[in-house]
VODRENGU-269801 format. One record per residue (C-alpha): x, y, z; residue number from 0. Coordinates in Angstrom, 2 decimals, decimal comma, always signed. Example, Ala and Ser with C-alpha at 12.3 -4.5 7.8 and 13.67 -1.06 7.14 Angstrom:
<atoms>
{atom {+12,30 -4,50 +7,80} 0} {atom {+13,67 -1,06 +7,14} 1} 
</atoms>
This chain:
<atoms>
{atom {+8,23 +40,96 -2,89} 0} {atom {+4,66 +42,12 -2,11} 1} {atom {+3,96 +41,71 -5,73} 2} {atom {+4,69 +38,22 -6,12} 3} {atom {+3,19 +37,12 -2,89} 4} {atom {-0,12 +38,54 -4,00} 5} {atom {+0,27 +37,34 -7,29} 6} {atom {+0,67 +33,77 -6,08} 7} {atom {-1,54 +34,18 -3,25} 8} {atom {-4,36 +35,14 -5,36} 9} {atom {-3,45 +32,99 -8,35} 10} {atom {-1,25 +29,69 -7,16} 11} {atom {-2,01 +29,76 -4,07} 12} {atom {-5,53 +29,62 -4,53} 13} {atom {-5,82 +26,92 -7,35} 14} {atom {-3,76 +24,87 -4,69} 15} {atom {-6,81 +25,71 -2,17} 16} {atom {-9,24 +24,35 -4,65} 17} {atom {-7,08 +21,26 -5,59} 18} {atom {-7,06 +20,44 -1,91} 19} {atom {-10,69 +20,84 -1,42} 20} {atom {-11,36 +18,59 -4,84} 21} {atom {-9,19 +15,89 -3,46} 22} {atom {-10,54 +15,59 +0,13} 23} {atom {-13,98 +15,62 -1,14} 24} {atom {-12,73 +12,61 -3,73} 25} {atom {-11,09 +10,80 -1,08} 26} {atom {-14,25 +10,86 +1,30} 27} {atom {-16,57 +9,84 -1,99} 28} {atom {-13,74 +6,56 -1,96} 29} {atom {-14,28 +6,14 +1,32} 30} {atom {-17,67 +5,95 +1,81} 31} {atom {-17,96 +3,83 -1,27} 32} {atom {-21,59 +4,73 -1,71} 33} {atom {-21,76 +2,52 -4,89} 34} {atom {-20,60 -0,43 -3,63} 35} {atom {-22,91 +0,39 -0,25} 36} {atom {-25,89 +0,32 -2,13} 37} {atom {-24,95 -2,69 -4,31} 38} {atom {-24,18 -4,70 -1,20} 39} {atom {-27,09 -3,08 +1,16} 40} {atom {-28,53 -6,55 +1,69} 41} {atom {-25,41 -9,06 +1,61} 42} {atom {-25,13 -10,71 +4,53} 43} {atom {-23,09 -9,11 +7,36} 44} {atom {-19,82 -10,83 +8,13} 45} {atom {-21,27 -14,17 +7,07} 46} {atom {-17,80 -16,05 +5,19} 47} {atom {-20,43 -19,26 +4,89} 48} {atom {-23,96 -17,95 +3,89} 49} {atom {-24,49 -20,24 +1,08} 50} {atom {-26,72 -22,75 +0,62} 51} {atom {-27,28 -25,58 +3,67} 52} {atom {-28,38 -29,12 +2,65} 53} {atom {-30,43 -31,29 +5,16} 54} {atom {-32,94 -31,94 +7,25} 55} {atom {-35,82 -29,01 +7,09} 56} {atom {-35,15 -27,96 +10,27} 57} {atom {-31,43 -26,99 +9,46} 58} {atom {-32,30 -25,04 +6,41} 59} {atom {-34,94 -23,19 +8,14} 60} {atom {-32,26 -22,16 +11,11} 61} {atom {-29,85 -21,54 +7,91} 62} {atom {-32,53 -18,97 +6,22} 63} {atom {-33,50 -17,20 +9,61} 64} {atom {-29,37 -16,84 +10,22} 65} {atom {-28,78 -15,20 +6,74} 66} {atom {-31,69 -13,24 +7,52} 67} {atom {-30,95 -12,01 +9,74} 68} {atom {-27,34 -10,97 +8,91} 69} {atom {-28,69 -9,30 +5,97} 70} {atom {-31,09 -7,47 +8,14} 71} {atom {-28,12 -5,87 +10,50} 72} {atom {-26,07 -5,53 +7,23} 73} {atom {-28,80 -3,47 +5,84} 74} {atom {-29,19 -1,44 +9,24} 75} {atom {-25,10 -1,01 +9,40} 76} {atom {-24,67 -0,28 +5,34} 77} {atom {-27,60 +2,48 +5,94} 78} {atom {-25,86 +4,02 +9,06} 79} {atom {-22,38 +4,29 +7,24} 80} {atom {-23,95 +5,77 +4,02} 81} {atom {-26,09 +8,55 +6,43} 82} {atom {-22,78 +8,99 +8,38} 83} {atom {-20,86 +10,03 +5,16} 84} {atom {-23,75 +11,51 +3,04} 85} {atom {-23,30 +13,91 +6,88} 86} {atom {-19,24 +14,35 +6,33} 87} {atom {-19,40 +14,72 +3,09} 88} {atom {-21,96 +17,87 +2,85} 89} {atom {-19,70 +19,33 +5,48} 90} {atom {-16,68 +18,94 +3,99} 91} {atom {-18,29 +20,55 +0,96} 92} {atom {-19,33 +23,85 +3,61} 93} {atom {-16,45 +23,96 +5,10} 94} {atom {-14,63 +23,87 +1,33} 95} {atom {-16,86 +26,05 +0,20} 96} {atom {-16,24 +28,56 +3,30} 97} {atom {-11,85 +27,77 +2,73} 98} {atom {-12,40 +28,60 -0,93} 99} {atom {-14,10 +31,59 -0,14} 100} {atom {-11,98 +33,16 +2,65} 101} {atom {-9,17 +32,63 +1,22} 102} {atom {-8,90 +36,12 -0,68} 103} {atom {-10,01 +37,94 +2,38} 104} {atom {-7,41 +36,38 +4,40} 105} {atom {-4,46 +39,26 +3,85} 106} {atom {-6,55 +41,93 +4,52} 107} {atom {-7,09 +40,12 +8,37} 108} {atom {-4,16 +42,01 +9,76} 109} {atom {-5,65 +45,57 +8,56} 110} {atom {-9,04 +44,70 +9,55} 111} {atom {-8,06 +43,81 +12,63} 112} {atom {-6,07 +46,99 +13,60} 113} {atom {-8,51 +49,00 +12,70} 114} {atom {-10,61 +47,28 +14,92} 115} {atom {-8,25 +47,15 +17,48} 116} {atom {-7,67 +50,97 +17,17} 117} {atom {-11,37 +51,88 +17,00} 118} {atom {-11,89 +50,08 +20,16} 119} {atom {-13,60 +47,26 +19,33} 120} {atom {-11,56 +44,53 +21,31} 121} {atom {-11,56 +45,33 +25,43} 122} {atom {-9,52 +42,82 +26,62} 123} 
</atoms>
């Protein structure tokens, strides 16, 4: 019994740990979207209508300082979102990397623990 749950918890059980790390870290990199971020960085922002206006001058000029600006806050949002995930995304790689890693020591916590216990280490 010991035997196999070591053998899967240090074989199965670990691939599985990686798997889940690889996925999360591909499903943040989909949500983000940093490709199509950066392709759109200067569309306009929530503009349905930001084609071209026909007119008088006056129009067009209100029609160019309107897309503008919407491509100015667009920019400004576009930038926050990428630095917001560029942020979760190098911690979900830490906090991977730290899962991946403690995940061998993790049956030895018990043990570690009561010796710890029994050397007097915890006073509560």
């Amino acid at each position: 019994m010991f035997m196999a749950f070591f053998s899967w918890w240090y074989g199965a059980g670990w691939r599985r740990q990686g798997m889940l790390v690889s996925e999360q870290l591909a499903q943040l990199l989909d949500t983000f979207s940093f490709r199509l971020l950066l392709k759109t960085l200067f569309s306009p922002f929530r503009q349905i209508s930001a084609g071209s206006v026909g007119g008088p001058l006056g129009v067009q000029l209100q029609a160019w300082f309107d897309r503008t600006i919407s491509r100015f806050i667009g920019a400004m949002v576009r930038l926050f979102v990428m630095v917001a995930g560029a942020v979760v995304i190098i911690l979900s790689i830490l906090v991977g990397i730290f899962r991946i890693g403690l995940w061998p020591l993790l049956p030895t916590l018990p043990l570690f623990v009561l010796v710890v216990w029994l050397a007097g280490g915890f006073t509560w």
